[in-house]
C-alpha positions, 0 to 999 in steps of 0.5 A: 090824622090817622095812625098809618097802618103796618106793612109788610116789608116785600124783601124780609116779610116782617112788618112795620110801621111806616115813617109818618113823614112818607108814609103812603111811599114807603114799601120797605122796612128801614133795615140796611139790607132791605133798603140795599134791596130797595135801591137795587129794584128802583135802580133796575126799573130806572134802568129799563124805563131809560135804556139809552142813558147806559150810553150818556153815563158812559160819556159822562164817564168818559169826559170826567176822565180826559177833564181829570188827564186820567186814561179813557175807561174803556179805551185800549192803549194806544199802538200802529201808526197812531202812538207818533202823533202828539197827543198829548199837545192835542190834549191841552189844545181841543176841549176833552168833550169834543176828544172823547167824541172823537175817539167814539166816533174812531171806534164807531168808524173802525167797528163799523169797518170791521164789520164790512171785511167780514161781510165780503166774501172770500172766494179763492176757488179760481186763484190757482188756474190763474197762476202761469203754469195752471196746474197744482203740482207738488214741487217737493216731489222727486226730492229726496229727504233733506240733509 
């Protein structure tokens, strides 16, 4: 068995002795800040190779939570007409994985109704000739300044 050789740290530039266990792996020194680094890049490159599992750890996250009966991370309190229905009875009655997918596919369904009101387009242009007398006239006018 061949001495490894030394190499260079890419994030202190100091040079080292590899461990013998894992040599040919290891491309950065054992310092704690170095190794932060190195966690850091491999998560980023993690990160970009699986783009879609940002979404799934959300999930995870999210059915974590309803398990545990703590609030929804990323899910706005509840207001309207929704706070009368009886949710926490429906909370121990459906599984929290088919809650937290319907409160995505709520969210999904509101964004994607937002999306259509702000696509029509407003034309009010005709609305004041439909009016019964037709014409635009100051109704304040001849008034005299208020009491």
């Amino acid at each position: 068995m061949s001495m490894p050789r030394r190499k260079r740290c890419p994030f202190c530039r100091c040079l080292y002795w590899p461990d013998p266990r894992t040599r040919w792996r290891q491309w950065a020194c054992s310092k704690p800040g170095c190794q932060e680094q190195r966690r850091v890049v491999t998560q980023r490159r993690q990160r970009l190779k699986n783009p879609s599992d940002k979404a799934g750890r959300r999930y995870r996250q999210s059915v974590a939570a309803a398990k545990s009966g703590e609030p929804t991370p990323g899910v706005p309190p509840k207001r309207g007409p929704l706070v009368a229905l009886p949710w926490d009875e429906a909370r121990d009655e459906i599984a929290p994985e088919v809650l937290v997918m319907l409160a995505l596919f709520g969210r999904l369904l509101f964004q994607v109704l937002e999306d259509e009101k702000r696509r029509q387009p407003v034309d009010n242009t005709g609305e004041y000739r439909r009016l019964p007398n037709g014409s635009l006239e100051d109704e304040t006018a001849g008034r005299g300044p208020a009491p």
